[in-house]
C-alpha positions in Angstrom: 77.3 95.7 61.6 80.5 94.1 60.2 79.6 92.2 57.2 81.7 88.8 57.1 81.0 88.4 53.4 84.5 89.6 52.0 86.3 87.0 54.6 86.7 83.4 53.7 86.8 81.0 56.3 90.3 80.1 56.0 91.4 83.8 57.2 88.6 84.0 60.0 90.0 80.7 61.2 93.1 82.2 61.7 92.0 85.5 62.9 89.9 83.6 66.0 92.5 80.9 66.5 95.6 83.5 67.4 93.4 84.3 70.6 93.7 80.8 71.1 97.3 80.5 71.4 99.2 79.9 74.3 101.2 82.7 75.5 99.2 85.4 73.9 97.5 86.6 77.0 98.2 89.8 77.5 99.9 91.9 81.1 97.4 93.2 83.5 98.8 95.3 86.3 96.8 94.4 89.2 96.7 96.6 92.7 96.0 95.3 96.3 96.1 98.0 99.3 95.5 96.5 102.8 95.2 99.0 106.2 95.5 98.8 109.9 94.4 101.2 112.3 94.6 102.1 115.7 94.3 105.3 118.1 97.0 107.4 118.1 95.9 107.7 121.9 95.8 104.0 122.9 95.0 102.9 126.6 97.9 102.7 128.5 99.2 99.8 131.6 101.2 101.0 134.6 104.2 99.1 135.4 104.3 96.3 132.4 106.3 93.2 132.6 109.1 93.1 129.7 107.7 91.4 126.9 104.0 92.1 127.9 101.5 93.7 125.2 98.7 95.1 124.5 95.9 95.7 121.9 95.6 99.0 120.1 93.2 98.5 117.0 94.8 96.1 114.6 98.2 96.6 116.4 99.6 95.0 119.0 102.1 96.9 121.2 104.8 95.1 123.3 107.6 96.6 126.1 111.1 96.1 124.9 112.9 99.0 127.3 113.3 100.5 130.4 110.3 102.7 130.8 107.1 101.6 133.0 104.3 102.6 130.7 103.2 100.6 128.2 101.0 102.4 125.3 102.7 105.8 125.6 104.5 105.1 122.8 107.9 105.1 124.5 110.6 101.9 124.5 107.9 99.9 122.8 107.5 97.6 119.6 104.3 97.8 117.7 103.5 94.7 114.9 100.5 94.1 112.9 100.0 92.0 109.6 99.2 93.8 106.3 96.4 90.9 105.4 95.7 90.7 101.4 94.5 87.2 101.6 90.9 88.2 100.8 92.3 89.9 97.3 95.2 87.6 96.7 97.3 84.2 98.3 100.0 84.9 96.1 101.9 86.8 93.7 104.7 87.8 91.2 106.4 90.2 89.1 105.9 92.9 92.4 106.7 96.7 90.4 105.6 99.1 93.6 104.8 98.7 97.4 103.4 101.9 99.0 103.8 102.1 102.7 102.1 105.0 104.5 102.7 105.7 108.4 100.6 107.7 110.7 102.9 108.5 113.4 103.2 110.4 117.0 106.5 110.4 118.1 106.6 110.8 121.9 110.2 110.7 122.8 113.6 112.4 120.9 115.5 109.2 120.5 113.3 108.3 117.8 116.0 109.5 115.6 116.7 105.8 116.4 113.3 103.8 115.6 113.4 101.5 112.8 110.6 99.5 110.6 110.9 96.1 109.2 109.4 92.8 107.0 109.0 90.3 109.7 111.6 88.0 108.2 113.5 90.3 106.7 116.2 93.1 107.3 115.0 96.0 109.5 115.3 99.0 107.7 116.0 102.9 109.2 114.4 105.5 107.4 115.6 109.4 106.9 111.9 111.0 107.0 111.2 109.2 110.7 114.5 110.6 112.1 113.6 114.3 111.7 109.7 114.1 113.1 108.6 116.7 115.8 107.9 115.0 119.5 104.2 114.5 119.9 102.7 115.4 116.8 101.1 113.3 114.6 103.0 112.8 111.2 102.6 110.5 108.1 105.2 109.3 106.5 105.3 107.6 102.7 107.7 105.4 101.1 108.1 103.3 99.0 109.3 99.8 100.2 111.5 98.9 97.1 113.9 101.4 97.9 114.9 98.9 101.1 113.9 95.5 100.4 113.9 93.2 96.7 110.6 92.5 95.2 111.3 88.9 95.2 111.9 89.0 99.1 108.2 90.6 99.5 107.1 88.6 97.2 108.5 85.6 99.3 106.7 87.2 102.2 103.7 87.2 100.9 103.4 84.2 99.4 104.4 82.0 102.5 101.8 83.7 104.6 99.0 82.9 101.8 98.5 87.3 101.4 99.8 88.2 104.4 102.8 90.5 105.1 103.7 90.6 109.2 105.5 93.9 110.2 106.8 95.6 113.0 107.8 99.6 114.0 110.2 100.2 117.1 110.6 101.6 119.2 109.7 105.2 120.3 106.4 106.4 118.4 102.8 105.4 118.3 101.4 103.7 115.1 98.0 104.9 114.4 97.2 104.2 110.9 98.7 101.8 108.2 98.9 101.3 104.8 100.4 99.4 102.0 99.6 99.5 98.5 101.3 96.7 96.1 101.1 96.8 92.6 102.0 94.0 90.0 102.3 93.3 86.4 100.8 89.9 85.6 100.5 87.8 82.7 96.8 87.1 82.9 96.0 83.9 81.0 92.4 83.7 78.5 90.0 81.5 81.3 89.0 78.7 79.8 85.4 79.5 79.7 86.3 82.9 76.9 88.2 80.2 74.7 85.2 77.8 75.0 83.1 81.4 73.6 86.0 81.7 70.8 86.2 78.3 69.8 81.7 78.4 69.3 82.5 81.6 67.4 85.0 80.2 65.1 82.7 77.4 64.1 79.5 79.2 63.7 81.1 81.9 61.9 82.6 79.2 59.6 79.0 77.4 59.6 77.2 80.9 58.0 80.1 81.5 55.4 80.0 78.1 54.1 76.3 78.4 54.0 76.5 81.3 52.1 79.3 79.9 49.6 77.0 77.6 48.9 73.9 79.5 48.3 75.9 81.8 46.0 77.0 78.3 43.8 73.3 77.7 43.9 72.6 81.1 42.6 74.6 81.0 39.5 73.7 77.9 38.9 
């Protein structure tokens, strides 16, 4: 046990109160990861109107081109929403964003399929172009290298923790992940200073009643 004796309660005053002070809190990097999944074999519909979807898991697959079958993977637009809002509503300071694919490619011209931030710019990425026809792949990447932080963090924190997205056009989406990590400046709750400021005063309370028994003493 620390003895307090050899302080005075001048310096333990000042000790306590610098974990008082405003803008002493200290960073905290803080991760959220959020996941959709689906079947990599979803069910399929025969002759599809343009535009019409349907439900694979968390994602939701629509027919944007020529071909007849929807849910083969082929001339088709998958979306889902990355939903944090159970870990977070907002946030800042955004230092990585993980995404992580399970793909089946079922047609070559997926040398063409592009991913995108609902909102954003769509973005074409190297590692998709180069996947075998009909096997299932994943792909990892990380987000910053296409989009700002502040735009995901605008995202994000206009869909209270959720980030919409959307893969086209020629590949199933099975699986989904993104990780987010940020570096927060994670202010003392109010309930820790209430703790500090008891501490300060008891503290100062047993010195000064030892002070005094020591005057006593010698006395």
């Amino acid at each position: 046990m620390v003895s307090l004796k050899g302080f005075s309660v001048a310096t333990v005053a000042v000790v306590l109160s610098s974990c008082l002070i405003p803008g002493k809190a200290l960073a905290s990097r803080l991760d959220f990861t959020a996941e959709a999944i689906g079947s990599s074999t979803p069910a399929t519909i025969l002759n599809p109107s343009i535009g019409q979807t349907l439900q694979n898991g968390d994602f939701t697959i629509e027919r944007t081109g020529g071909n007849t079958i929807l849910g083969n993977g082929i001339d088709e637009d998958t979306s889902w929403s990355f939903d944090f809002s159970d870990l977070a509503t907002s946030i800042n300071d955004l230092l990585q964003a993980k995404l992580i694919l399970d793909l089946t490619p079922n047609n070559a011209l997926i040398t063409t399929d592009v991913f995108g931030i609902i909102g954003l710019d769509t973005i074409t990425i190297d590692l998709i172009r180069n996947l075998p026809v009909r096997t299932k792949q994943s792909v990892s990447l990380d987000l910053l290298e296409f989009y700002d932080s502040g735009e995901i963090e605008d995202v994000f924190n206009a869909n209270s923790g959720k980030i919409p997205v959307f893969y086209g056009d020629d590949a199933i989406v099975s699986r989904a992940e993104l990780s987010l990590s940020t570096g927060e400046r994670v202010p003392e709750p109010t309930a820790t200073l209430g703790i500090l400021a008891l501490g300060a005063l008891g503290i100062s309370s047993v010195l000064q009643h030892e002070l005094k028994q020591q005057k006593q003493t010698k006395q």
